[in-house]
DRENDRENKOL-540874 format. One record per residue (C-alpha): residue number from 1; residue in three letters; x, y, z. Coordinates in Angstrom, 1 decimal. Layout:
<atoms>
nr/rest/xx/yy/zz
NUM/ALA/X/Y/Z
...
</atoms>
This chain:
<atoms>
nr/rest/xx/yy/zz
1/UNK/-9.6/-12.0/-35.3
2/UNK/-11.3/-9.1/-34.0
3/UNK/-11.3/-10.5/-30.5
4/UNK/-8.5/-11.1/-30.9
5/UNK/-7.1/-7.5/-30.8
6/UNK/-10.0/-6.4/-28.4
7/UNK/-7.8/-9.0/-26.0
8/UNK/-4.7/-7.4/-26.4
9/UNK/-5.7/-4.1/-26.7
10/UNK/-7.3/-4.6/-23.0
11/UNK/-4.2/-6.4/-21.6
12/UNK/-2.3/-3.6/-22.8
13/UNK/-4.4/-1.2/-21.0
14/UNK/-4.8/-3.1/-17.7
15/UNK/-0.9/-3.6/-17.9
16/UNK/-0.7/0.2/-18.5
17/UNK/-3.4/0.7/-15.5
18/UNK/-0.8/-1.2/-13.1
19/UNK/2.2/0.1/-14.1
20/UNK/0.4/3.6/-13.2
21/UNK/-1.1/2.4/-9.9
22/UNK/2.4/1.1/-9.1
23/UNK/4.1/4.8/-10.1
24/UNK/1.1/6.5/-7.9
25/UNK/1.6/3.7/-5.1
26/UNK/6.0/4.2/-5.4
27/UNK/5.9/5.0/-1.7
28/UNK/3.8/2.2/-1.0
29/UNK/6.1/0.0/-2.8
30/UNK/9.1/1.5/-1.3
31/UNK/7.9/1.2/2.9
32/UNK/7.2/-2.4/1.8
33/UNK/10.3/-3.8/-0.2
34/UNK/12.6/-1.3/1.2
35/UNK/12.2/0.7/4.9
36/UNK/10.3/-2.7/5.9
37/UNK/13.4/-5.4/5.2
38/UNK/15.8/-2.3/6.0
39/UNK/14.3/-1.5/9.4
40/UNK/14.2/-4.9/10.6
41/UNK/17.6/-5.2/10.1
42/UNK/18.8/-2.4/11.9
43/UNK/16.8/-3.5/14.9
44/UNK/18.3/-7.0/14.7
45/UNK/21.3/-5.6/14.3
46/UNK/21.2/-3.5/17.4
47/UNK/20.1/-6.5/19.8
48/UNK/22.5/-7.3/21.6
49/UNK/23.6/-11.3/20.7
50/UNK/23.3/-14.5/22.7
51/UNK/24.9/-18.4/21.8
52/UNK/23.7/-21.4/21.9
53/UNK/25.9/-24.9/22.4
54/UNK/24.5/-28.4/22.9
55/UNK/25.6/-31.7/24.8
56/UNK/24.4/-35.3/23.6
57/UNK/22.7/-37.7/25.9
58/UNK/23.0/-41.3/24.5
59/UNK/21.2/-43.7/27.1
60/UNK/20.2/-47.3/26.6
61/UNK/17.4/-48.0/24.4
62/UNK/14.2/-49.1/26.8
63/UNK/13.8/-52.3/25.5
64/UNK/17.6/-53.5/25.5
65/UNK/17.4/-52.3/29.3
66/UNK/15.2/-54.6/30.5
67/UNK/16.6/-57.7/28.3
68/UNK/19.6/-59.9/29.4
69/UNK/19.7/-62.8/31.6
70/UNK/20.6/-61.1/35.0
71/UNK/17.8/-60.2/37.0
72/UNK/19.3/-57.5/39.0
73/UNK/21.1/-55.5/35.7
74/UNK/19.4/-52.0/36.3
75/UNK/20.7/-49.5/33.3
76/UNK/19.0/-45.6/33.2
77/UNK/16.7/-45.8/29.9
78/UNK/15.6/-43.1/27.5
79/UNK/12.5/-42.7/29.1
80/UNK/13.9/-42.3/32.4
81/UNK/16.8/-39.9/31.5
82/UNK/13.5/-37.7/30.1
83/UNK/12.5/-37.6/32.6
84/UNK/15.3/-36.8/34.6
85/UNK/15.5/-33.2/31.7
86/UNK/12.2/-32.7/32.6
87/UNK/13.1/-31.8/36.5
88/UNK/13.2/-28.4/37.5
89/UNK/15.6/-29.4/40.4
90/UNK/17.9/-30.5/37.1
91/UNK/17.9/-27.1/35.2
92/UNK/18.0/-25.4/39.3
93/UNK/21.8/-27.4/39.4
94/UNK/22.2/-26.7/36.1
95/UNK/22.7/-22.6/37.0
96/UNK/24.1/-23.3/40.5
97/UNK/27.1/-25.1/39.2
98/UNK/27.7/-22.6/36.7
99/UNK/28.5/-19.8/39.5
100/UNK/27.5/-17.4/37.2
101/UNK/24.4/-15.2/37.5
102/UNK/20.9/-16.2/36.5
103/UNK/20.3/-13.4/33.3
104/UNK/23.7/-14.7/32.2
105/UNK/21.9/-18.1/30.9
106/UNK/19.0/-17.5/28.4
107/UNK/17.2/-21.1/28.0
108/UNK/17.9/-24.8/28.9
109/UNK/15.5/-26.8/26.2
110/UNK/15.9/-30.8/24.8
111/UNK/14.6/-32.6/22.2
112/UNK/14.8/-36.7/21.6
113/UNK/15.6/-38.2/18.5
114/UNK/12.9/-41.0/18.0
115/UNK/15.0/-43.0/16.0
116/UNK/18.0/-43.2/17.7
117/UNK/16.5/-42.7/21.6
118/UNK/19.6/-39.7/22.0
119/UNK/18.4/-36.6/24.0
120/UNK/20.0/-33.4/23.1
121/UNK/20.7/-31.1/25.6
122/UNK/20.4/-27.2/24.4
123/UNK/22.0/-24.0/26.5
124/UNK/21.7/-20.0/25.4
125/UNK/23.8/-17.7/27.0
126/UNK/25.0/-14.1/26.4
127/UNK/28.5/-15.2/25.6
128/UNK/30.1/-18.6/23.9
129/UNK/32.0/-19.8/26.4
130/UNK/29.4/-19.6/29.1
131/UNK/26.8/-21.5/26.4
132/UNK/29.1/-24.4/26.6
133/UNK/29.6/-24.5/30.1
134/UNK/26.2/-24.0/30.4
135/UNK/25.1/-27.1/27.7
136/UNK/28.2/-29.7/30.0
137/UNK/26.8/-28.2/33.1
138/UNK/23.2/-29.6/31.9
139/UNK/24.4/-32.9/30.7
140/UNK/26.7/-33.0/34.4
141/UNK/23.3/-32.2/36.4
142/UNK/21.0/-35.3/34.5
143/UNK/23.7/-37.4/34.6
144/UNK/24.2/-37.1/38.5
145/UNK/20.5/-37.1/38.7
146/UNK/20.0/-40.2/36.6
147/UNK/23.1/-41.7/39.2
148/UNK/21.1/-41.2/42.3
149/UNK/18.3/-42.4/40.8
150/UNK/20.4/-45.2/39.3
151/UNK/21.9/-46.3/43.2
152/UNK/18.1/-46.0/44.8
153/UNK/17.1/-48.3/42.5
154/UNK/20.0/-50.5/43.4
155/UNK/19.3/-49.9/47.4
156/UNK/15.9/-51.0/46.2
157/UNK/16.9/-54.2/44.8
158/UNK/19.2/-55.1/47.9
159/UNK/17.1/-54.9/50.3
160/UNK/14.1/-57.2/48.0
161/UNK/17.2/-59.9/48.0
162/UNK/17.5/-59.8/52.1
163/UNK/13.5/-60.1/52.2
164/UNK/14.1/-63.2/50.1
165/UNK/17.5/-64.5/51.9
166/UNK/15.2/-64.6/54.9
167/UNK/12.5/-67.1/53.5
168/UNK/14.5/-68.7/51.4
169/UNK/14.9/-73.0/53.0
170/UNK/16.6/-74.4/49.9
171/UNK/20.4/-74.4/50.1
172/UNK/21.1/-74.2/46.5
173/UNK/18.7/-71.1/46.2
174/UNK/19.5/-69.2/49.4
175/UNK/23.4/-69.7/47.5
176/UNK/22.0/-68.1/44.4
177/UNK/20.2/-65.1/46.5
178/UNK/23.7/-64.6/48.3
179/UNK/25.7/-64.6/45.3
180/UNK/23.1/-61.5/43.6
181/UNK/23.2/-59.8/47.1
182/UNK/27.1/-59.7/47.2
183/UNK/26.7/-58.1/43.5
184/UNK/24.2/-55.6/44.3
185/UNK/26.5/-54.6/47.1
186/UNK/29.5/-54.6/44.9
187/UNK/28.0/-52.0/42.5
188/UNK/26.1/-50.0/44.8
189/UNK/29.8/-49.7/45.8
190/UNK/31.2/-48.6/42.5
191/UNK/27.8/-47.1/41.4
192/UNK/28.0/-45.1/38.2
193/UNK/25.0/-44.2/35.1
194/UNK/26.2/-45.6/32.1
195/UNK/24.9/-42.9/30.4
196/UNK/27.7/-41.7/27.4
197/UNK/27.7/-37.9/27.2
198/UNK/28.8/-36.0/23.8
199/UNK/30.2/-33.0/25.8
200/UNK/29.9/-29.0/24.1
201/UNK/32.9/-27.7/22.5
202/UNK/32.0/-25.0/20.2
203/UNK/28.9/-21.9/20.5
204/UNK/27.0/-20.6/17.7
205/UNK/25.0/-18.0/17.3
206/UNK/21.4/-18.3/18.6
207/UNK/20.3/-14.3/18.4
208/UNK/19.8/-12.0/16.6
209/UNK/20.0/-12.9/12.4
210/UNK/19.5/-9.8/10.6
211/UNK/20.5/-10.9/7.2
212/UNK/18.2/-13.8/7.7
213/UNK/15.2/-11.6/9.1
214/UNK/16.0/-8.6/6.5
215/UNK/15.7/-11.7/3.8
216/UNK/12.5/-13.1/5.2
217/UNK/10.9/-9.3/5.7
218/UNK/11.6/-8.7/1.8
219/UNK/10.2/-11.8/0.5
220/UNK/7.1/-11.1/2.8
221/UNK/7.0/-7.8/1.5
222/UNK/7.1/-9.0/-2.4
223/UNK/4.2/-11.2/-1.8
224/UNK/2.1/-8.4/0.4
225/UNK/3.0/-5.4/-2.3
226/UNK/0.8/-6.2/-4.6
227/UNK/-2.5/-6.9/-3.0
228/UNK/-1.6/-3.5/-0.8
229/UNK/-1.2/-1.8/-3.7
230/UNK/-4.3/-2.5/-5.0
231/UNK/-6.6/-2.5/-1.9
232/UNK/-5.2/1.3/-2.0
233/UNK/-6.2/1.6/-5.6
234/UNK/-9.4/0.4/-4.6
235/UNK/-9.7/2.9/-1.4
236/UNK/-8.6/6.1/-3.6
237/UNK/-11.4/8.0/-4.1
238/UNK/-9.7/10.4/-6.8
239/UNK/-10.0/10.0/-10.6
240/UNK/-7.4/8.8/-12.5
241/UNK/-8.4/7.5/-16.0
242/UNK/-10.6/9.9/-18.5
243/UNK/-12.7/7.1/-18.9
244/UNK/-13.6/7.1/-15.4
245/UNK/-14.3/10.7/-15.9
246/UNK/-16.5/9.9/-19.0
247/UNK/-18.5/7.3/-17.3
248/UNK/-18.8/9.1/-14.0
249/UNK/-20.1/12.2/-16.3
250/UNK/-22.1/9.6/-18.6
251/UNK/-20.6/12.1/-21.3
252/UNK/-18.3/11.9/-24.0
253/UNK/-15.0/12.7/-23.9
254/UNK/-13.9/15.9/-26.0
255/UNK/-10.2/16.1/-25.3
256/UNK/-7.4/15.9/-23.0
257/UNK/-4.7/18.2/-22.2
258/UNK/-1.5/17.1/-21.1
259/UNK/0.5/18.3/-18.5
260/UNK/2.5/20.6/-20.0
261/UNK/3.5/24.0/-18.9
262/UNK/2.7/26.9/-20.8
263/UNK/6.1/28.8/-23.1
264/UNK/6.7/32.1/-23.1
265/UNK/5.4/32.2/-27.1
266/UNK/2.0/29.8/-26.3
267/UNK/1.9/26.3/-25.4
268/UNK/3.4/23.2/-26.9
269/UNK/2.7/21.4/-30.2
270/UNK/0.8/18.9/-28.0
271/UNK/-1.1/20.7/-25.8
272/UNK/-1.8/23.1/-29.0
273/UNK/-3.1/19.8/-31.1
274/UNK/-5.3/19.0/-28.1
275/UNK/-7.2/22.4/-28.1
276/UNK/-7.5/21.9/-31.8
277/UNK/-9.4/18.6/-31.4
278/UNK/-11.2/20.1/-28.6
279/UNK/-12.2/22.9/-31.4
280/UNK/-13.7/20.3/-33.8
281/UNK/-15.6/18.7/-31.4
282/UNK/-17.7/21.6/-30.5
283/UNK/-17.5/22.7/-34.0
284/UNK/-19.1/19.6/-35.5
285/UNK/-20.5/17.9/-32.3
286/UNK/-24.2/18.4/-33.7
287/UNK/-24.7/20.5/-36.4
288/UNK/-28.6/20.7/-36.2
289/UNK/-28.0/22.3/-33.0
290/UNK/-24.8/23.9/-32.5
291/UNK/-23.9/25.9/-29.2
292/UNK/-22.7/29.7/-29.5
293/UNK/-22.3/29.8/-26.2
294/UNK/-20.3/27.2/-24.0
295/UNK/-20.2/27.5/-20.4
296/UNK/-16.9/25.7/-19.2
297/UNK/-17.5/24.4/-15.5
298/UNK/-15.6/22.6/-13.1
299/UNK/-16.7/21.3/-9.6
300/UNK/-13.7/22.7/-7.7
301/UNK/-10.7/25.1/-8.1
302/UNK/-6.9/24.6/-9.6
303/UNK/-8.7/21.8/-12.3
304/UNK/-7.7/23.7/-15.2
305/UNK/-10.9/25.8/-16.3
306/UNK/-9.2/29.1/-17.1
307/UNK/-6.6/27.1/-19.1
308/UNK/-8.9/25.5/-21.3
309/UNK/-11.2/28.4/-21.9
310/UNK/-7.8/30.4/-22.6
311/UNK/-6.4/27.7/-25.1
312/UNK/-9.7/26.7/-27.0
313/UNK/-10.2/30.3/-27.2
314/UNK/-6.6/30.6/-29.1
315/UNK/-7.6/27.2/-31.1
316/UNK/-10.8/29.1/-32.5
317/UNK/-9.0/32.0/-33.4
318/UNK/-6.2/30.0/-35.2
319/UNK/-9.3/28.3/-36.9
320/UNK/-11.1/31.5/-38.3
321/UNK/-13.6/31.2/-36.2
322/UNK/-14.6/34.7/-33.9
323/UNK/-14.6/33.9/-30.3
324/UNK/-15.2/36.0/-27.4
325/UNK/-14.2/35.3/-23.8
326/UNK/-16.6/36.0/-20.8
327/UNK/-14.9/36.1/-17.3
328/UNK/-18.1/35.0/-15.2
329/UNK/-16.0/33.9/-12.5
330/UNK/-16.1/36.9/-10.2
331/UNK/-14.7/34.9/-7.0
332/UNK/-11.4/34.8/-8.9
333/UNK/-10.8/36.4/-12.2
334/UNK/-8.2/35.7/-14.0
335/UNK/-9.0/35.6/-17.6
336/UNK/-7.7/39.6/-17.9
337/UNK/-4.2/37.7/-16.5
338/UNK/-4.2/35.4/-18.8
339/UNK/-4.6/37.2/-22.0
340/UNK/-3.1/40.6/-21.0
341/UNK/-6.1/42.5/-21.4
342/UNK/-7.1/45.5/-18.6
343/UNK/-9.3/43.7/-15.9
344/UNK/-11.7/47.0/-16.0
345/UNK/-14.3/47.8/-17.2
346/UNK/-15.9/44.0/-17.6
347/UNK/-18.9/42.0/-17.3
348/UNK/-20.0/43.3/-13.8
349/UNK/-19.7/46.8/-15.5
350/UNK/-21.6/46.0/-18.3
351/UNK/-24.4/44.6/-16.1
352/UNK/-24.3/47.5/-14.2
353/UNK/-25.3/49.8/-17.2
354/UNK/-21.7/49.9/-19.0
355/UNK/-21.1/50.3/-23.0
356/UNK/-20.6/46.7/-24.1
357/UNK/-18.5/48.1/-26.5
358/UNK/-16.2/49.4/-24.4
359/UNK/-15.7/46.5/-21.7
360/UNK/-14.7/44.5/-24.6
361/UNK/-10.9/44.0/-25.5
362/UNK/-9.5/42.6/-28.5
363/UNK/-6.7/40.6/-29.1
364/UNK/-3.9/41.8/-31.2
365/UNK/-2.4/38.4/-31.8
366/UNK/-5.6/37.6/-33.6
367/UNK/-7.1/40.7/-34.6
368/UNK/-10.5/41.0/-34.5
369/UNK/-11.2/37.2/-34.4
370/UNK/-10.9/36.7/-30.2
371/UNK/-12.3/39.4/-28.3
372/UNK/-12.6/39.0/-24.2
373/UNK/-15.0/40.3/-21.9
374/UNK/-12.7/40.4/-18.4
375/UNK/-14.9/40.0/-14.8
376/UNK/-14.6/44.2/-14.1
377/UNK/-14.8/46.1/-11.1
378/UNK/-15.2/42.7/-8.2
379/UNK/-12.6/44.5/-5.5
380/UNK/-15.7/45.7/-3.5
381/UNK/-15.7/42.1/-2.2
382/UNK/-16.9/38.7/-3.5
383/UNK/-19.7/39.4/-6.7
384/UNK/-22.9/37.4/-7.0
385/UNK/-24.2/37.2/-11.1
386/UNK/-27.8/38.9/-10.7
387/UNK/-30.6/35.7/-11.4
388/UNK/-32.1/37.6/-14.0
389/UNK/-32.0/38.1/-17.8
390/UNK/-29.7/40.7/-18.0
391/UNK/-26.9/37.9/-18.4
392/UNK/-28.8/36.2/-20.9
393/UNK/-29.1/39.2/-23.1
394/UNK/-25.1/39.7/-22.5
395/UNK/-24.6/36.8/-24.1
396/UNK/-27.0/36.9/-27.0
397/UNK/-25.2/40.4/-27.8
398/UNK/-22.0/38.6/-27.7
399/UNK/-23.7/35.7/-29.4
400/UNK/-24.8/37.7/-32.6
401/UNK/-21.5/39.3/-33.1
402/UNK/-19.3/36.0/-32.4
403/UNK/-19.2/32.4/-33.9
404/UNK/-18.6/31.1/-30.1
405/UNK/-18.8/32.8/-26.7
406/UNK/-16.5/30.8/-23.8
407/UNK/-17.8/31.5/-20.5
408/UNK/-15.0/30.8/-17.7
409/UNK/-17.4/30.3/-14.9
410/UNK/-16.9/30.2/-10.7
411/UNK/-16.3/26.2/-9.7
412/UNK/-19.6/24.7/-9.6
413/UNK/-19.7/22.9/-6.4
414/UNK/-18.1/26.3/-4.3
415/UNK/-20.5/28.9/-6.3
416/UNK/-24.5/29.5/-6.8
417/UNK/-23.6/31.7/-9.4
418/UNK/-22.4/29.3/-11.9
419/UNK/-25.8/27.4/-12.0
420/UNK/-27.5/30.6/-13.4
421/UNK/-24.9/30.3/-16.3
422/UNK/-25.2/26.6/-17.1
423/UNK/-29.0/26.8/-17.5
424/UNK/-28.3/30.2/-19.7
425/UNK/-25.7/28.9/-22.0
426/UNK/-26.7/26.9/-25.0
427/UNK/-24.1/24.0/-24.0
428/UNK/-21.9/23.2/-21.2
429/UNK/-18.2/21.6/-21.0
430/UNK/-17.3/20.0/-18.0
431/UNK/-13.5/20.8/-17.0
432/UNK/-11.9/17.6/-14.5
433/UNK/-8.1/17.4/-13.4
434/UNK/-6.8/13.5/-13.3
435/UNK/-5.1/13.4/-10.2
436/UNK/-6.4/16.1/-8.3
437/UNK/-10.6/15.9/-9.2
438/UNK/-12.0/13.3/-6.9
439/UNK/-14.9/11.0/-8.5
440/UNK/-17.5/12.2/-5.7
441/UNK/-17.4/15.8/-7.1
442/UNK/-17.6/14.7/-10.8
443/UNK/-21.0/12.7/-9.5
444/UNK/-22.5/15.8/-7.2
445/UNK/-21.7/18.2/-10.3
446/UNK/-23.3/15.7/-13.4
447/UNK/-25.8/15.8/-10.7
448/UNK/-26.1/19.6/-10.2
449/UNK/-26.3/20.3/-14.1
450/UNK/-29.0/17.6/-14.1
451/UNK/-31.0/19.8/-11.6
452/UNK/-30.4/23.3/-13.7
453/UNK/-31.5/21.2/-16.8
454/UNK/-28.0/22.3/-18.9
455/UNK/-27.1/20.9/-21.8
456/UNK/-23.7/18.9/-21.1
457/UNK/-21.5/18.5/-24.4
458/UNK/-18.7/16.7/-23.0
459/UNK/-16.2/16.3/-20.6
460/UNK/-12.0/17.6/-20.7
461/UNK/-9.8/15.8/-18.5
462/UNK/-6.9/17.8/-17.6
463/UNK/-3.7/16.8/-16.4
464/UNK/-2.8/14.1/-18.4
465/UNK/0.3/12.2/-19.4
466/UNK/1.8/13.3/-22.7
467/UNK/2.2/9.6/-24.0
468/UNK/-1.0/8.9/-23.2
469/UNK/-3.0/11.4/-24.5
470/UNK/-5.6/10.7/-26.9
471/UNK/-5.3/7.1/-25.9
472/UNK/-8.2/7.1/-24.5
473/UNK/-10.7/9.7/-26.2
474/UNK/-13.7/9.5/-27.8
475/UNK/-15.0/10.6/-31.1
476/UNK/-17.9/12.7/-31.1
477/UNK/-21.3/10.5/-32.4
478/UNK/-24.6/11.4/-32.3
479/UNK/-26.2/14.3/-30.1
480/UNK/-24.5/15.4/-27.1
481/UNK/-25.9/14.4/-23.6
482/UNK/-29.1/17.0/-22.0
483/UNK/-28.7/16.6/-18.5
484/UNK/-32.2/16.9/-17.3
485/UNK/-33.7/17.6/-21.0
</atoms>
């Protein structure tokens, strides 16, 4: 029974997976069963047209040729009226006797109809009328041919009954040779192929089909959509699912945060349920060794760091739980922003020989629960965090007067900096954007915290859709993940 559901559950996922390849692949989709089809028939339907008519041949069959009781009946077979078609002299009359000019006529082609011996004659030509001049004009020029060929045989014949006049002694046989001679002569007279022609009377049209093609394109664009589509899926190097982020991390998944923009009183119920989730997993992640102070990395810019250091701070807060903020990200502060507090004096202050005290600024929304500690004086240019302990004893003073202390920190994979931080901080949450994150930069940054020997808690995946959120995360069980422990 069990497998049961862990069947449908994974068909349901892997039809969820296509239908979100398909919506990532629309214009894919769209070149294929749509532009394709569409611009093949506006190119068809630009090309300028050409007709085809056909004549009928219907010579004697081979074998009835050559059968009767008269030795000189000579009748143009099948095979001989082929080859007749066959004669570029044939198709040379063909266009001659047309009096038209040469581009005018597309194609003369035949085929033979085993059964029946009949040779149809095909002609393509720009217009109708001159396709079925063209097709009579065809049938006209192997008819005449098969006639010449027709009396040569019969000059043939006439002159193999004088040879035999002239030997001949017998009366009664030099009668019968005299008799056949005076036929031949007759109807090399009156000489005509009986070859019955079934003339053209009507065109149709040969060139271009554009419905046709369109319909052909479309139904050769369904069949080549789908493997297309998935080679792509295949090719795209970005991450898409949070559980490629958690197995690309090999850490669990805390939370994800929809896409959802931020109101002017706070975020949505959604977004605000995620951040409370988010909360309880630090919270109760491992009691025996809890982390006061989280460093929240990403490996690159615009994956939602700042946003989920600004709303777990909030979830904290809501929780009765004191929380203080660290802007470490001196490349880019924007923590101050975020939380309307004064960007001056801050941490770079503070390291610099400031008050604590008074580079600390505390939220009215929450009293004296969230207090943040913004960046500071950076305008001199691009900051560097000092590699020495003076950071690490920031934080223990932040540490011994807060339950948690966020650190928003520079993106890993663009700032030194950030390492110092990760191997200072008592646990690390790694920050990704679906969409946006590619899977190589999750794999150098797991990689990069290995190396500082930080102490990964989890991962966030950012970006996510609404209805699908919390579809895919996993409870917190057992110790978090040390990366390089």
């Amino acid at each position: 029974m069990r497998s049961r559901a862990i069947d449908t559950l994974a068909r349901g996922a892997s039809l969820r997976d296509a239908g979100a390849l398909l919506r990532r692949r629309w214009w894919l989709v769209l070149a294929c069963v749509v532009l394709i089809p569409g611009a093949i028939y506006v190119a068809n339907a630009r090309d300028a047209r050409t007709y085809q008519a056909s004549a009928i041949l219907q010579p004697a069959d081979s074998q009835a040729s050559g059968s009767g009781q008269d030795q000189f009946s000579i009748q143009p077979d099948t095979d001989a009226v082929r080859g007749f078609v066959q004669l570029g002299q044939v198709a040379g009359a063909t266009l001659k006797g047309l009096h038209a000019p040469y581009g005018s006529v597309g194609g003369l082609t035949s085929s033979v109809d085993d059964r029946t011996g009949w040779i149809t004659l095909t002609a393509t030509a720009t217009t109708p009328r001159l396709a079925i001049d063209a097709a009579n004009a065809y049938a006209a020029a192997v008819v005449n041919y098969a006639r010449v060929d027709f009396a040569r045989q019969l000059q043939s014949a006439i002159t193999a009954a004088r040879q035999a006049l002239a030997i001949a002694r017998e009366p009664s046989q030099r009668a019968q040779i005299k008799a056949g001679l005076l036929n031949l002569k007759s109807t090399l007279r009156a000489t005509t192929a009986q070859i019955p022609v079934v003339t053209a009377t009507s065109a149709s049209v040969a060139s271009p089909h554009p419905v046709r093609n369109a319909f052909l394109a479309f139904i050769l664009a369904l069949l080549l959509t789908p493997p297309l589509v998935v080679l792509s899926g295949r090719l795209d190097r970005t991450l898409r699912r949070p559980s490629e982020l958690e197995r690309l991390s090999g850490s669990t998944l805390l939370a994800q945060i929809p896409r959802e923009r931020s109101k002017p009183g706070g975020v949505g119920p959604q977004t605000e349920s995620a951040f409370d989730r988010l909360r309880d997993s630090l919270v109760f992640f491992d009691p025996d060794r809890p982390a006061d102070t989280v460093a929240v990395v990403s490996p690159l810019g615009e994956e939602g760091r700042t946003t989920v250091i600004t709303g777990l701070a909030r979830a904290f807060a809501r929780g009765g739980r004191r929380v203080a903020v660290v802007d470490a990200d001196l490349h880019r502060p924007s923590v101050a922003d975020c939380f309307g507090v004064p960007p001056e004096p801050g941490l770079t202050d503070v390291l610099a020989g400031h008050p604590l005290d008074d580079a600390i600024s505390v939220l009215d929304d929450f009293g004296a629960e969230a207090a943040v500690l913004p960046a500071g004086s950076v305008s001199g240019g691009p900051w560097e965090l000092p590699a020495t302990d003076e950071i690490s004893r920031v934080l223990e003073q932040l540490a011994e007067c807060y339950d948690f202390v966020l650190i928003d920190t520079a993106p890993l994979l663009a700032s030194s900096d950030t390492l110092g931080l990760v191997a200072r901080a008592s646990g690390v949450v790694a920050v990704a954007r679906l969409d946006h994150t590619r899977r190589d930069a999750v794999r150098r940054m797991t990689r990069l915290m290995r190396d500082a020997h930080g102490r990964l808690l989890g991962v966030v995946a950012t970006g996510t859709r609404p209805d699908r959120v919390s579809a895919e995360t996993s409870q917190p069980a057992g110790a978090p993940a040390i990366i390089g422990g």
